[in-house]
C-alpha positions as CSV (number, residue, x, y, z in Angstrom):
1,X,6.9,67.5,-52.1
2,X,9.5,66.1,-50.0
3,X,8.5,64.4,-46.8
4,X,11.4,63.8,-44.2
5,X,11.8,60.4,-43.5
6,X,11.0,60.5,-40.1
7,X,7.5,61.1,-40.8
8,X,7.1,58.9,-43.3
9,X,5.7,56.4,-40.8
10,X,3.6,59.1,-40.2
11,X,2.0,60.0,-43.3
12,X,2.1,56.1,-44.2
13,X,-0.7,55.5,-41.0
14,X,-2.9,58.8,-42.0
15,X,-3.0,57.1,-45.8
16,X,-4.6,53.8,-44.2
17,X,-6.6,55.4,-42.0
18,X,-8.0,57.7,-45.2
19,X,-7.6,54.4,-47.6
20,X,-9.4,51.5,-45.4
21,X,-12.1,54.2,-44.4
22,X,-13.2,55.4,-47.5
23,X,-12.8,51.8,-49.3
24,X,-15.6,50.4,-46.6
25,X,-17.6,53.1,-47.0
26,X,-17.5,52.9,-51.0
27,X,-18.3,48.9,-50.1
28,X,-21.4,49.5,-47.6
29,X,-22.7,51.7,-50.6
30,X,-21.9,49.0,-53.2
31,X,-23.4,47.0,-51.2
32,X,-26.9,48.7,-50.1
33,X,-27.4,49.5,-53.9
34,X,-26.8,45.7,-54.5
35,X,-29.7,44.9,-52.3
36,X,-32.1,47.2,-53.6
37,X,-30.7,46.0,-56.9
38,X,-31.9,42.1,-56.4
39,X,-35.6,43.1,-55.8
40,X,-36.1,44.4,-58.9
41,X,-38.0,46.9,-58.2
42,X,-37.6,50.9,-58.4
43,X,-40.2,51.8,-55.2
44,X,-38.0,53.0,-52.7
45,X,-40.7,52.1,-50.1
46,X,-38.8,49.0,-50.3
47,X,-36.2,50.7,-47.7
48,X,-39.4,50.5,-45.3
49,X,-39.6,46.7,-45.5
50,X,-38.8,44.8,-42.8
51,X,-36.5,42.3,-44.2
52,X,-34.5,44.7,-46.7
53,X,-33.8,46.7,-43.7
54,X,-32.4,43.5,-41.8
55,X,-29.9,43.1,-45.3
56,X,-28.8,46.8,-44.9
57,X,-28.7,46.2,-41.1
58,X,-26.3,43.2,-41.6
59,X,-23.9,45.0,-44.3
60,X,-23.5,47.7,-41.8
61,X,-23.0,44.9,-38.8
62,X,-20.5,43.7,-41.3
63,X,-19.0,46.9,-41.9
64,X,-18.3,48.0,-38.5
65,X,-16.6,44.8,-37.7
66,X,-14.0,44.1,-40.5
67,X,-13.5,47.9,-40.4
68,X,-10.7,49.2,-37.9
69,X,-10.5,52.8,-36.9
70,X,-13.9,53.5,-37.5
71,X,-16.4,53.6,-34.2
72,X,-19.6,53.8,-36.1
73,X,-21.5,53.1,-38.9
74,X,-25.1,53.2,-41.4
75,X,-27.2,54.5,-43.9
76,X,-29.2,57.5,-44.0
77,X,-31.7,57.9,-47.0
78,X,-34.9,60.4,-47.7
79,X,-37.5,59.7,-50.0
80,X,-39.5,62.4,-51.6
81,X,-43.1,63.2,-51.4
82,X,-45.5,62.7,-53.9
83,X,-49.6,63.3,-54.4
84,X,-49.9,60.1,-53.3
85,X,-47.0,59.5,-50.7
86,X,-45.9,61.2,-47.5
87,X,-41.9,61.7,-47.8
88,X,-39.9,59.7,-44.8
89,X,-36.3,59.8,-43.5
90,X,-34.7,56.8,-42.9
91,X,-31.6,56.6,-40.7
92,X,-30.0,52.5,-39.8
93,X,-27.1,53.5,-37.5
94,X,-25.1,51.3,-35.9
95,X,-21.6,51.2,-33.5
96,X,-18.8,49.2,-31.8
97,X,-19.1,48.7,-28.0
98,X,-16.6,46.9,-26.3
99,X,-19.4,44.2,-26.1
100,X,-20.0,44.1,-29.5
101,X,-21.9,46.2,-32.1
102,X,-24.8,48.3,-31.2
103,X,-27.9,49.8,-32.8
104,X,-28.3,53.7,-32.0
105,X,-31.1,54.2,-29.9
106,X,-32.6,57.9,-31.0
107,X,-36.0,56.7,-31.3
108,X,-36.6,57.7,-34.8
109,X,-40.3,57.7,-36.1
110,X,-40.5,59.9,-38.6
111,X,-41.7,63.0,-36.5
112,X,-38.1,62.8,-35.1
113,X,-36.4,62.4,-37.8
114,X,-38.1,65.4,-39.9
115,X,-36.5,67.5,-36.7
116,X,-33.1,66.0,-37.7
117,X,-33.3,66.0,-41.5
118,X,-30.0,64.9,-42.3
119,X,-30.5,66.6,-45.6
120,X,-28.9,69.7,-44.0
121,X,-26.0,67.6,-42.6
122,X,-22.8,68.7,-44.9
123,X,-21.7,64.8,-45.2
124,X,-25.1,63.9,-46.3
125,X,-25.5,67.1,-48.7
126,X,-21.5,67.1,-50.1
127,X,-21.7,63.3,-51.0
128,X,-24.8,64.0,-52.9
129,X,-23.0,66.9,-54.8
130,X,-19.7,65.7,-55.1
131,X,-21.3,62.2,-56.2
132,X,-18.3,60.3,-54.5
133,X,-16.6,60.0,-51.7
134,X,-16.2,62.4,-49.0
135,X,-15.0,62.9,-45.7
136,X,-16.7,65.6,-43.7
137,X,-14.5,67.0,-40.3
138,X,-13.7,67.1,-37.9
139,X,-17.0,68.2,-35.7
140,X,-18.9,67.6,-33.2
141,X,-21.5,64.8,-33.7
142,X,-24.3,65.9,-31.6
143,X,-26.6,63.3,-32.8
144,X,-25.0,60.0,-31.6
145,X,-21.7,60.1,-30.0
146,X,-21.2,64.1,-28.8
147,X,-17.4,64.4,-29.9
148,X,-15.4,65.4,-32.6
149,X,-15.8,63.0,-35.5
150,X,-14.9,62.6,-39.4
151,X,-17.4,61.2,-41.5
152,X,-16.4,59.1,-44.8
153,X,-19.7,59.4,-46.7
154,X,-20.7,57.6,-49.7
155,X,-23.8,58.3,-52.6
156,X,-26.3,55.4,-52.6
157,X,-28.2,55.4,-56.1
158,X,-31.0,53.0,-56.7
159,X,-32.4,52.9,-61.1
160,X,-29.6,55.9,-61.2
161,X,-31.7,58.0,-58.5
162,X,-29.8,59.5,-55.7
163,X,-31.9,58.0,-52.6
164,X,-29.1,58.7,-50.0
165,X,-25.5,57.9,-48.0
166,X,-23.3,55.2,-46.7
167,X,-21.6,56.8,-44.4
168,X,-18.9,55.6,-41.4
169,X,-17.3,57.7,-38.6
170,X,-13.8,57.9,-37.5
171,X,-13.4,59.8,-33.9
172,X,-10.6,62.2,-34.0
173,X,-9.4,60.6,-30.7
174,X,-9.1,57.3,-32.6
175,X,-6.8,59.4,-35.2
176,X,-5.2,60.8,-31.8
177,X,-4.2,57.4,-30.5
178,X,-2.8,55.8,-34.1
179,X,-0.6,58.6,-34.6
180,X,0.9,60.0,-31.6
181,X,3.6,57.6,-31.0
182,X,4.3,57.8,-34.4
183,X,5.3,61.7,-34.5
184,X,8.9,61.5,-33.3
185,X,9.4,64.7,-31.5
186,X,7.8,67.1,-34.6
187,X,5.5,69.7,-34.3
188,X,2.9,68.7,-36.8
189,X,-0.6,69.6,-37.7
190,X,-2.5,67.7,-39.7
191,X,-5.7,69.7,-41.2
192,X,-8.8,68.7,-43.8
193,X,-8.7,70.7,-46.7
194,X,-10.6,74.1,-45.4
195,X,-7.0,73.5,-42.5
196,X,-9.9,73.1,-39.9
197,X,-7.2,71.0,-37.8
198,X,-8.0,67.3,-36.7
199,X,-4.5,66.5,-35.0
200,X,-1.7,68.2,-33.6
201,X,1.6,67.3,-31.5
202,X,1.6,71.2,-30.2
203,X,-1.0,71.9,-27.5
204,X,-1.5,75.9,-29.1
205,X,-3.2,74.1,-31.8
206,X,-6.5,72.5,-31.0
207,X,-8.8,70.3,-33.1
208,X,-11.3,71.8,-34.8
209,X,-9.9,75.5,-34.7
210,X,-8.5,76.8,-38.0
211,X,-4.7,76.9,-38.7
212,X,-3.4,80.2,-39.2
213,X,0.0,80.1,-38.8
214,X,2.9,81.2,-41.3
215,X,5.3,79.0,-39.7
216,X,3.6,75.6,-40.7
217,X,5.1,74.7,-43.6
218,X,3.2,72.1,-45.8
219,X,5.2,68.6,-46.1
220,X,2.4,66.0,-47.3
221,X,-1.1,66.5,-49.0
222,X,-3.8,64.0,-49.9
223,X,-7.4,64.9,-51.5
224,X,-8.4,64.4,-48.3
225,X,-6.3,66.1,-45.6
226,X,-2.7,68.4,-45.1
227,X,-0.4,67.7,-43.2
228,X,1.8,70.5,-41.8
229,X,5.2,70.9,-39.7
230,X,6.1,74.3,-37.6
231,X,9.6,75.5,-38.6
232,X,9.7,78.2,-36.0
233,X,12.8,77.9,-33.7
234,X,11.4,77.3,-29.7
235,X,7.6,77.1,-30.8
């Protein structure tokens, strides 16, 4: 596939965006596993001690700072019932304020977090498929920062047990601001893979509606997104 030149600036900014998102979020994972790791132990109930939390609280922190683009950041995990244990959902999220990094206040005992069950959120379930990395979006994050949003998610195994997700979010209006002056008078859509768009130069096309258009022609694809460019004289 040939891409013009003159959006080769273009696509080069939507591969780092993709690249340095999904690479932090692989990290955070790496990195929550490690933890766990060191205690030698397999009871997850260690995720409900204080001072592992703090760890996992810190690679976040640490995550959200050296990471640019992304406005938010943590770890969701569930851990099953038993005879003998209650299950619990466990969510550490964090974001960047222009004073510095925040903890999400949603007050989340665990009757509040049964409500929200992240289990049924698709980044949450599709990294636990896929058993890599995703990115989920764009949508609407209800939950912590009500607008559209991608979300790089990650698997987080402990013993080889799937116990839940590094995850970090990317707001589409972040994407909005990095690529507009880059587009250089094309009319250009860029889409995930389902073409639910996440950016476009033409104001017809919003985010978050489907493309259905058969004058966008594809010019650049990653596993992650489509980018496309309208061919259609005086649209």
């Amino acid at each position: 596939m040939n891409v013009p030149a003159t959006l080769t600036p273009f696509t080069r900014k939507i591969d780092d965006i993709i690249t340095t998102t999904i690479d932090a979020t692989i990290a955070l994972a790496e990195q929550v596993e490690s933890t766990l790791a060191a205690c030698q132990g397999n009871n997850l109930k260690l995720l409900l001690d204080p001072s592992i939390k703090r760890i996992i609280q810190e690679h976040i922190k640490e995550t959200l700072n050296r990471t640019p683009y992304c406005s938010g950041s943590g770890f969701a995990s569930h851990i099953e019932g038993s005879n003998e244990d209650k299950e619990y959902w466990l969510l550490e999220w964090w974001y960047k304020k222009a004073d510095g990094v925040k903890k999400v206040n949603l007050d989340l005992d665990q009757a509040t977090q049964q409500r929200l069950d992240f289990r049924t959120f698709e980044w949450f379930k599709d990294a636990q498929e896929n058993g890599q990395a995703y990115i989920h979006g764009p949508y609407v994050d209800y939950v912590c920062n009500t607008s559209y949003t991608l979300t790089s998610a990650m698997p987080v195994y402990c013993a080889g047990r799937f116990i839940g997700v590094a995850a970090i979010d990317v707001l589409v209006s972040e994407v909005e601001q990095e690529l507009l002056p880059l587009f250089n008078n094309h009319k250009v859509i860029l889409t995930n893979l389902d073409q639910r768009i996440i950016f476009s130069t033409y104001p017809k096309y919003r985010v978050g509606e489907l493309l259905n258009d058969n004058d966008a022609v594809e010019v650049y694809k990653t596993e992650y997104c489509t980018l496309y460019e309208l061919i259609k004289k005086g649209a």
